[in-house]
N, C-alpha and C positions, 0 to 999 in steps of 0.2 A: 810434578807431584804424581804419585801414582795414585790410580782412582782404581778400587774396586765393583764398582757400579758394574763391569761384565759378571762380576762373581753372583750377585744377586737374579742375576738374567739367569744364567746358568744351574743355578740350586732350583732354581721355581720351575725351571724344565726339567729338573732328573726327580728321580724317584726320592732324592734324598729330602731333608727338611734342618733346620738346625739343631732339631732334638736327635734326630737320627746321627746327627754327624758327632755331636756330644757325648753322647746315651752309648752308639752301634761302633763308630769308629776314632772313640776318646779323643775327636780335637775340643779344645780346652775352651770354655768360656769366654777366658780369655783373647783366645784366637780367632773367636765371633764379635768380640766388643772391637778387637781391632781391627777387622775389614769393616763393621759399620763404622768405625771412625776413620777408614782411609790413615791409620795408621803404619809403619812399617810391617813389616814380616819376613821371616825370613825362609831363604830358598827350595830349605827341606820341608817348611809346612805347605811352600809353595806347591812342592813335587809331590806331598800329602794328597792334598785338596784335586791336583788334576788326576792323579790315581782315583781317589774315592770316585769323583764326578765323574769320570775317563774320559776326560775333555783336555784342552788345548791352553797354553796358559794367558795368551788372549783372552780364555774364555772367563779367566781368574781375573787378569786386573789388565789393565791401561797406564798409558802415559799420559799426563795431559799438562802441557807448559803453564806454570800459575807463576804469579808476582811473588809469591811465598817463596818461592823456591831459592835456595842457598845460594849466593853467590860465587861462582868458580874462579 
């Protein structure tokens, strides 16, 4: 499962806030509701988010092996 739990780390250390990132550099609502729910996302909101933040995409999310996880 990917965990965003780095993303959270990394917002509470930059200048930014989730109104700023809404409000200042129009990522969507929606795209906050889905890193608080460890939801998918995709790679260009990925390469969004470490631009605004100008961090490392570790610093975005994580791997973490869960029993959820799809069988391959």
């Amino acid at each position: 499962m990917i965990d965003y739990s780095p993303f959270w780390i990394t917002l509470k250390s930059s200048n930014e806030t989730t109104y700023t990132l809404i409000n200042l550099h129009h990522v969507s609502s929606a795209t906050i509701q889905k890193l608080r729910d460890n939801r998918p996302l995709n790679t260009t909101t990925i390469n969004d988010l470490c631009r605004i933040l100008n961090c490392q995409i570790q610093d975005i999310a994580q791997y973490v092996p869960s029993e959820d996880d799809q069988t391959l």
